[in-house]
N, C-alpha and C positions, 0 to 999 in steps of 0.2 A: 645608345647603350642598351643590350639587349637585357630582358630582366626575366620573369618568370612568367610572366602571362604573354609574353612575346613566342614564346614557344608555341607550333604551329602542329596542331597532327592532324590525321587523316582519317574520318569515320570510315566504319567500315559496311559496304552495303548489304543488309539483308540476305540477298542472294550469298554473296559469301558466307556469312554467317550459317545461313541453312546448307550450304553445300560443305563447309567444313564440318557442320553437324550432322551430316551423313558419316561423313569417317569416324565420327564416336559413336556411333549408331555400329558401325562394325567394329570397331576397335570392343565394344562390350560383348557383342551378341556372340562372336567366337564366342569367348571365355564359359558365357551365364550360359550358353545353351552346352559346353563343353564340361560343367561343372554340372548335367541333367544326364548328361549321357553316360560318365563317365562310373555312377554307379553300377551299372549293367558287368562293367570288369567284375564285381564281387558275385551280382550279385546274381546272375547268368552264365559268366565264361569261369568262374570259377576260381578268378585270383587270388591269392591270398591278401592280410592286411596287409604287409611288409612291403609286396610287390606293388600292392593300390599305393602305400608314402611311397615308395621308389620311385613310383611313374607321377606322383606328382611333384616332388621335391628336388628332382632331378634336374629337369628343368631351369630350376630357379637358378641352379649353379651356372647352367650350358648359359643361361640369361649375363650373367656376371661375369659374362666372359665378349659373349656378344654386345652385350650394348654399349660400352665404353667405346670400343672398335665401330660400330653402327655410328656411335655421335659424333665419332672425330669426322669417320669418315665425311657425313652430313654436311657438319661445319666446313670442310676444307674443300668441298666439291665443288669443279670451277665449269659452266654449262651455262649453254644460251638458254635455259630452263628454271634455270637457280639451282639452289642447293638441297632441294628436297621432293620436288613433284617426281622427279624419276622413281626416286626408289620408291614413293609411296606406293607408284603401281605395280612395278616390277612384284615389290613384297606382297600387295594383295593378290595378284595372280598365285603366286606359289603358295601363299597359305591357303586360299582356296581350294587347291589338286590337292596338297599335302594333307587339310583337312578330311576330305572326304575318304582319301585313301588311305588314313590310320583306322579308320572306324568299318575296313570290310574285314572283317573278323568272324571265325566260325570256327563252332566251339568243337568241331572235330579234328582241327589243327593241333588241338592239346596248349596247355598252358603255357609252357616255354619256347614254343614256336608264335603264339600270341602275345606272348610277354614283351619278346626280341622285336618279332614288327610293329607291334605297337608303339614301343618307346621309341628305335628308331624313324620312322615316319611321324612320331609327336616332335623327335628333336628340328624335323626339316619344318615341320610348320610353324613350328617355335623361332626357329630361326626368319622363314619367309616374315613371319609375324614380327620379328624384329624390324629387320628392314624396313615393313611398313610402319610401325607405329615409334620408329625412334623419330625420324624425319618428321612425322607427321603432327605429334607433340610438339617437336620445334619449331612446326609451322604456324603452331597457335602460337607461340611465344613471341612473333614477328610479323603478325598481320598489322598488328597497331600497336603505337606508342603511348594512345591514352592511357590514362590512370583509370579511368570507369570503364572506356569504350573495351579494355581486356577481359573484365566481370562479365558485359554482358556477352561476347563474343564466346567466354566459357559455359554462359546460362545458357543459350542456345543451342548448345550443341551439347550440354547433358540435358538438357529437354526433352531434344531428340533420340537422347544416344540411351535414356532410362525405355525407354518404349524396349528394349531387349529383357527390361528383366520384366514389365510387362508380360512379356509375349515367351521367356525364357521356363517360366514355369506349369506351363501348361503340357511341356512336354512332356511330364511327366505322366499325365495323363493318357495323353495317347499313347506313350512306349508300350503302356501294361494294359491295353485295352485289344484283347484279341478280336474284337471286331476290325479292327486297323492292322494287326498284325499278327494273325493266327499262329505263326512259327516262335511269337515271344517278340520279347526287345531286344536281342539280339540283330534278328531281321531289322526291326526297326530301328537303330541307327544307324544299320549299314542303308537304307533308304531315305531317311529322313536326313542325316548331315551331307548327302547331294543337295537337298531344297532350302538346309540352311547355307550352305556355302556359295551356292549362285547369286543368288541377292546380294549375302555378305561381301563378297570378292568384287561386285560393281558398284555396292555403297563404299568399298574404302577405296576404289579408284575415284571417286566424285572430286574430291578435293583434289588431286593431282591433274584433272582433268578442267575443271572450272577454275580455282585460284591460280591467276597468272604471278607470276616472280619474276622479278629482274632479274638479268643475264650476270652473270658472275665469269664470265672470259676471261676479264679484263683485273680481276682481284690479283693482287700483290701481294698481298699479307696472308693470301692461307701458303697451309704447307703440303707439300707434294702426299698424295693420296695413292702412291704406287704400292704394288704389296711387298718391293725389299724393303722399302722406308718404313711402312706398316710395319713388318716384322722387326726391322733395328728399335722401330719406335714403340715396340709393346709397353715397356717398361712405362716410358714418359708417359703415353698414354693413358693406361691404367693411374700412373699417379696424377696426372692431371684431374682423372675422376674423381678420383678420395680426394685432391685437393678442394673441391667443391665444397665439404661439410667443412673447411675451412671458412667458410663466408657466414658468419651466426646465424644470419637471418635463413638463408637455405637450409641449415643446420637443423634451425628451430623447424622450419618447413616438414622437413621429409621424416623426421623422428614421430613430429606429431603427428602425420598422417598414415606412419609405423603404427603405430598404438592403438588410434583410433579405429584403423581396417582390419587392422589383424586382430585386436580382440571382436571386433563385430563379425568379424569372417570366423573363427574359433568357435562361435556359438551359433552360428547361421547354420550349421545342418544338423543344429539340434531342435529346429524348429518344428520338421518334419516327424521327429523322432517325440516329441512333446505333445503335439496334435494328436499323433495315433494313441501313443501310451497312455497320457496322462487324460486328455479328453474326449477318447473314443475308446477306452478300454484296452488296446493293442487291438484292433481290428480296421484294418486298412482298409477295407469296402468300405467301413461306415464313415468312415474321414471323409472319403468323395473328393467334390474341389476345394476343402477348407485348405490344405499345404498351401494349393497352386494361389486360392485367393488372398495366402498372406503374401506372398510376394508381387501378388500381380496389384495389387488395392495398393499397397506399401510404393510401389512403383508410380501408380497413375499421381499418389498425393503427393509424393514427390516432384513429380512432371507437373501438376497444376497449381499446387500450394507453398513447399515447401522453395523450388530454387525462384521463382516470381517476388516471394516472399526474403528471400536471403539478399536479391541480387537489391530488392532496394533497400535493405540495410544496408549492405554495403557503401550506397550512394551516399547515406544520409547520415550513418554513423564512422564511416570506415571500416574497410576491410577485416582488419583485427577486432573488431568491437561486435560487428556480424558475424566471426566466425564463433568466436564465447558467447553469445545469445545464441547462436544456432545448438550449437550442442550441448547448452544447460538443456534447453527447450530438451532436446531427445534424451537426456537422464531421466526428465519424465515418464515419457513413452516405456522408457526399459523398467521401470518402476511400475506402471501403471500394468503389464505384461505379469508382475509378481499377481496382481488382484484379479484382473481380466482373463488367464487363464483359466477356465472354471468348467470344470466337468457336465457334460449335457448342455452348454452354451458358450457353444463356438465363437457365436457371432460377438461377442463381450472384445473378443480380442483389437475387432476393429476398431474399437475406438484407442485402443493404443497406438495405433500406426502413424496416425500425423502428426504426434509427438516424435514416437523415436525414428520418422522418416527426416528428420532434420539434421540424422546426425550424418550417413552418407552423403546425401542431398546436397547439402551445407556445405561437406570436408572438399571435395572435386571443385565446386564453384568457385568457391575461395581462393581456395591453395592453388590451384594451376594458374589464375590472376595475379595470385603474389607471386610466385615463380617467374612470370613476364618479369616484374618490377626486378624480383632479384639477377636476372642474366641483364639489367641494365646498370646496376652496380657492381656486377663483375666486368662488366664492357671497361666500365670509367677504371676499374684497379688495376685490370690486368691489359686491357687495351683491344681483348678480343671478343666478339660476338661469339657464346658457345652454348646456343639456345638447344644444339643434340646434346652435347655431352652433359649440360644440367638437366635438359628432361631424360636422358637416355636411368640417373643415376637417380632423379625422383623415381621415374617408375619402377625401376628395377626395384626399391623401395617398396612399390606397391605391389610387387610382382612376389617379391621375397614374402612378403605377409600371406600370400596364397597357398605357398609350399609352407610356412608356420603353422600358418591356422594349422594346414591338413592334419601336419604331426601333433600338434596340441590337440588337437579334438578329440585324435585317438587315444593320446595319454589320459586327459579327462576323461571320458567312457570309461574307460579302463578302472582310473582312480577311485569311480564316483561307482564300482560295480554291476556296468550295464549290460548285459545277457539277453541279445533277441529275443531267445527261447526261454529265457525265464526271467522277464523285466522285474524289479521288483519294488515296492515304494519307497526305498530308501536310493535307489538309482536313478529314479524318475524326479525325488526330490533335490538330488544332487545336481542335476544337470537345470532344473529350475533355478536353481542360488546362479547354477555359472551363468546362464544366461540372461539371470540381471545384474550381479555385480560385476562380471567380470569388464564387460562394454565400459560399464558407468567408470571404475578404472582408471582404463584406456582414455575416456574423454577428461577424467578431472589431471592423470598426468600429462597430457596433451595442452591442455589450459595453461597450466601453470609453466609449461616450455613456454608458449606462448606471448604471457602474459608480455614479455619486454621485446614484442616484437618493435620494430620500430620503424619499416617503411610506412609513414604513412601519406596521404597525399602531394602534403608540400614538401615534402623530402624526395618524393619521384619527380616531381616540377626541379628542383634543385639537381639531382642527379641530371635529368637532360639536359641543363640547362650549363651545367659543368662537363657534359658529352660536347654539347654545340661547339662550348669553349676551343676543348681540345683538339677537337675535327679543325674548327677555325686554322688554329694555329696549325696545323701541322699540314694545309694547304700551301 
């Protein structure tokens, strides 16, 4: 009689681990170096704000359109390769060309001939960017069946994949340093997103490249991935997506990590905006690397402290017990941010950081390990593997938070009275309050979705164990 520890799964080796961790290593470093460059629209070629939320919010819709179609596609792809190493490459190829060549821009083309290419050439790499990163989600979701061996396969590879925000903020540095780029930052990221996107484009070919997958020739059970069927199939398709947040526990998943990123993305470029104003006066020469070193220090203790530190809670508490001590711990941090900001002592800040680096840190490691567990309880209800279409509908999730923040930040500034040209202490004190309480929030309504999550270890043992069953029987 087979029981629960009868259940047999497969570690997964190092090398994969590290080679899957190269694709989150690109999967980030697009965005974080894309979220450095992407100021220069205002604040060099002359955009306005309405065109800066257009060009980022835009996306998030073309996203909601693409990734449901991305997952089915994934899931039902039938290849002596599997279901997902093709398109990983194919998509990093094309986000790579697409990247670089949204970012040749010169400001004598005039605003709305910059406007036009920009956002179309951001929708192709958007798109290429799909490609890659829906499959490739779904590939973590299917390397293993363990219950822990998932955690650390996700600790791994945001290990690796944080060395982007690392290395993401220093660009800022070079953009505006005319020794590097005499003609402005304009020049410079039409040069510099060439040296980001050759790296990026052969780190997210890695995993397609070294993680081999069974052949799927021979599957029965997907369904035809032609594009009449595609087109008759829009409709089901898309509702198969929403039907996702049908499943509580995914429910709870992707709302709380709505909350969590989007209020901490909200307030994340008021970081920069706080540093100069509030603890350098408004004088950006005298800031130096204090911006770059909050994110890059925030990043490393991430990378050495903070997921080391989560993934063995996990082990030793469970999943859901780790992810509520993780981001009590960064209510801290954002708390500590109110006292540590302090005019003429920059350096006060860093001790905030490996508090409230617990809260991203923490939210990625977790949640994409419970997500493995949850497309195994969708397997057992509905009888299908649909490891694209549930991460296709998390990230999209994560994705939409990016175009939120953008619009909320600038409603905030707005709200709170903030004037480049004439900052004033009741603007600078306004964006202080948001970017301690608004986080903390985000983390205490996140908790409380949470709190009745309920996969926990012997309930993932019982679900494969009621998989084996049905596989059994239906041989």
């Amino acid at each position: 009689m087979e029981n629960l520890e009868s259940i047999i799964t497969q570690k997964v080796s190092l090398g994969k681990k590290v080679a899957f961790g190269f694709g989150m290593l690109a999967q980030q470093m697009f965005p974080a170096v894309l979220g450095v460059f992407i100021i220069v629209l205002v604040q060099d070629l002359g955009f306005a704000a309405i065109l800066w939320g257009i060009i980022q919010f835009l996306p998030r819709i073309f996203d909601a359109i693409t990734d449901p179609i991305m997952g089915f596609i994934s899931d039902n792809t039938k290849s002596k390769w599997g279901r997902r190493r093709q398109y990983i490459f194919v998509g990093a190829l094309i986000s790579g060309i697409a990247y670089v060549a949204m970012w040749q821009l010169f400001k004598e083309n005039g605003i709305t001939y910059n406007f036009i290419y920009f956002l179309s050439c951001s929708l192709v790499f958007y798109l290429g960017f799909t490609i890659f990163s829906v499959p490739y989600v779904a590939l973590a979701y299917e390397i293993s069946e363990d219950f822990h061996e998932r955690t650390q396969i996700m600790a791994v590879s945001q290990f690796i994949g944080q060395w982007a925000w690392v290395i993401a903020p220093w660009f800022w540095v070079i953009l505006y340093d005319p020794k590097w780029f005499p003609e402005g930052a304009a020049q410079g990221v039409r040069d510099l997103s060439i040296w980001v996107a050759i790296p990026c484009t052969l780190f997210a070919m890695i995993p397609a490249i070294f993680i081999k997958t069974k052949s799927t020739l021979d599957r029965k059970d997907f369904l035809p991935i032609t594009g009449s069927y595609i087109t008759k199939s829009l409709k089901g398709i898309f509702t198969s997506a929403f039907e996702a947040f049908k499943i509580k526990q995914f429910r709870q998943i992707a709302i709380s990590t709505f909350l969590i990123f989007n209020s901490f993305n909200v307030v994340a470029s008021f970081t920069f905006l706080i540093i100069v104003h509030y603890l350098f006066g408004g004088q950006p020469a005298s800031a130096g690397n204090w911006p770059a070193l909050h994110g890059s220090v925030g990043a490393l203790v991430t990378s050495f402290l903070v997921i080391p530190v989560v993934t063995f809670m996990s082990k030793k508490l469970g999943k859901k017990k780790a992810f509520i001590i993780s981001q009590c711990i960064s209510v801290i941090g954002y708390i500590l941010f109110w006292f540590l900001f302090v005019p003429g002592k920059p350096y006060l800040f860093l001790f905030a950081l490996p508090f409230h680096s617990f809260g991203i840190g923490g939210l990625f490691t977790i949640m994409m390990s419970m997500t493995a567990d949850v497309c195994d309880l969708d397997e057992l209800k509905t009888g299908q593997r649909r490891e694209g279409v549930l991460g296709a509908v998390y990230w999209w999730m994560v994705k939409l938070g990016f175009g939120v923040a953008a619009l909320a930040g600038g409603l905030i500034l707005t709200g709170v009275g903030f004037d480049a040209e004439n900052v004033t202490a009741t603007s600078i004190q306004g964006m202080r309050l948001f970017y301690t309480f608004l986080p903390i929030a985000g983390v205490i309504g996140a908790i409380l979705i949470m709190k009745n999550y309920d996969i926990t270890e012997e309930k993932a043992k019982e679900i494969k164990l009621e998989l084996s069953k049905k596989k059994s029987s239906n041989q």
